[in-house]
Steps between C-alpha positions, in 0.01 A plus 500: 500500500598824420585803810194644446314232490646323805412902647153499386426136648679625845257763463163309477630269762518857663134632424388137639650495863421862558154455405457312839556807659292739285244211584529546854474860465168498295360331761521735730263638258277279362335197644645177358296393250365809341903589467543165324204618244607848403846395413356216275257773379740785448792161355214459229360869439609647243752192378266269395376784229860486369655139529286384228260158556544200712763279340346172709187335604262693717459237719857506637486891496221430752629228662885659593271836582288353785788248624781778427322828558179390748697234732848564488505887517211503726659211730850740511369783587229418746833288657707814524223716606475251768849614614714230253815746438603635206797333464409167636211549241725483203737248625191233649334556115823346314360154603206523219825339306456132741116549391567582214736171441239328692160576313713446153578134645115433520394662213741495247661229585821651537716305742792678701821348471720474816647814537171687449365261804777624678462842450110473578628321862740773589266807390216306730782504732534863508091586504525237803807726657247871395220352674688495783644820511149636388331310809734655740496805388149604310176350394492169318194561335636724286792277427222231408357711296806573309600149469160424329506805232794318456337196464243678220782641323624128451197419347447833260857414400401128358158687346760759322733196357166337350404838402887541334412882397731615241493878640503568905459808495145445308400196702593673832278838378207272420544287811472866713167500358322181707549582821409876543135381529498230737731677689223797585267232564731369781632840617123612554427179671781389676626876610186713478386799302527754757905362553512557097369786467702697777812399297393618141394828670804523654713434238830750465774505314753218687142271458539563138822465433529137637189411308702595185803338585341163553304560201721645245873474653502179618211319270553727143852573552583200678351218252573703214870469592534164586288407195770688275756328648397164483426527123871590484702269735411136631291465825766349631726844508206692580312312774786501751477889521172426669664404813571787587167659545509342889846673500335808425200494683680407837767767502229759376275415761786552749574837321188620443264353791744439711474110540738319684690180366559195760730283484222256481382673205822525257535109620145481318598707206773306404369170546145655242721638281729215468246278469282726240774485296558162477150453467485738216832454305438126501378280211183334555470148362204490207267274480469232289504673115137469360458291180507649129148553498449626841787746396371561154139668674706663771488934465861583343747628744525870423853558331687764650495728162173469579490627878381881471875660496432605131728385231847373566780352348502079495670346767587783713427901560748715305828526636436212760661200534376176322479336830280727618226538210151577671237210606155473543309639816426067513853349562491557894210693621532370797783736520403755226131578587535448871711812558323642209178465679565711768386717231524577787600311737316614747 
């Protein structure tokens, strides 16, 4: 990869872990769920007027919109408003890639090889290490709660690979869509019109301005980015740069919010980030190849000329290295989309 793209990468990573703290500054002004739904709202208003049609089947735009938007987001941020930290927040949430290994297993068929086994042990390991630090220290329903957004970010990530979009940006705009409405519907249930209400009335400028981060910084900027780059370089150079979004999000939380760091806790962070990424840098054993004619009625995997970047040259992006001519958003979303979906991440 070239500087500036090794720069740029750094830089989402960036957006990504600070976002956890812009997150736990909105909600100091905005109940939980009705945050969740104006960032999807403002992520999709005006975008999905300019990044053209759905490239994939509406039913997994629906589908990774209530499991991705509805479940996950609403699960993380209810957690932190519950008093999970900011920090902890982004670290705990790496663990969607075990789920994410997991739900593939079941139903994709994908088996892990050895060292992706290990690598789902030890980042267990370290969740196992948080919870303790977390239970001695804060609430552990907020933790839970993390841990199971993670959990729905596992599965939205399996829904994306069957989905294989060819553009992320475009799938992640129309996937901001789904869950603005149910979203209200919960807010005004679950937190009460009166609570709602209060905040949009007493919205200022810091209240807007992390609204528009989430929505445009970390989802438009943020996808848009790591979309470019993937249709330029393999996932496999790419995806490691999301490791450090816990990296970020811990030492801005300390920064910014003034978190503190126990030993406990970089014990944890090591073990989830060692394990993440042997989870995620790992090759998965396939399953069993399908016959001919099972293959010959299969949907075509989308070739990367074909993956939204507009036209480039064949087998690699002017002026790169052969070695590193783009792939398709399908080769490892596991890895690709999962870090892309934090389209904000929160």
């Amino acid at each position: 990869m070239r500087p500036a793209h090794i720069a740029l990468a750094a830089l989402v990573a960036a957006v990504w872990g600070v976002n956890f703290v812009v997150v736990e500054i909105g909600l100091g002004h905005f109940p939980p769920l009705l945050f969740s739904a104006l960032r999807f709202l403002v992520a999709a208003l005006p975008a999905v007027f300019l990044v053209g049609r759905p490239k994939v089947a509406w039913k997994w735009i629906v589908g990774v919109g209530l499991v991705l938007g509805v479940a996950k987001f609403g699960l993380l941020f209810t957690g932190m408003d519950l008093g999970a930290p900011a920090g902890l927040s982004s670290l705990v949430l790496q663990i969607q890639a075990v789920f994410t290994a997991l739900f593939a297993f079941v139903a994709l068929g994908e088996r892990p090889g050895r060292a992706k086994l290990l690598g789902m042990a030890v980042a267990l390991a370290g969740i196992g290490v948080a919870a303790v630090d977390e239970g001695a220290s804060g609430p552990l329903a907020g933790f839970a709660l993390c841990v199971a957004a993670a959990a729905c970010w596992g599965v939205s990530n399996v829904l994306t690979r069957k989905a294989a979009p060819p553009d992320a940006l475009n799938f992640m705009v129309w996937v901001s869509t789904v869950p603005v409405l149910p979203l209200l519907v919960l807010s005004l249930v679950l937190e009460g019109k009166e609570r709602d209400l209060a905040a949009l009335r007493g919205l200022d400028w810091a209240g807007a301005g992390v609204v528009l981060y989430v929505a445009w910084v970390t989802t438009i900027f943020g996808f848009g980015a790591w979309g470019w780059l993937l249709r330029r370089h393999p996932a496999s150079s790419v995806a490691p740069f999301s490791l450090l979004v816990p990296v970020f999000g811990m030492s801005s939380a300390a920064l910014f919010l003034g978190e503190g760091v126990s030993p406990l806790r970089w014990c944890a962070a090591a073990l989830l980030v060692g394990g993440v990424a042997l989870t995620s840098l790992s090759p998965a054993e396939s399953a069993p190849a399908p016959s001919a004619t099972v293959a010959a009625t299969s949907s075509p995997v989308v070739p990367a000329a074909d993956s939204g970047a507009g036209p480039l040259p064949s087998g690699a992006a002017a002026g790169e290295d052969p070695a590193e001519a783009p792939r398709g958003l399908d080769q490892d979303p596991d890895i690709v989309l999962s870090h892309g979906t934090r389209a904000d991440r929160p």
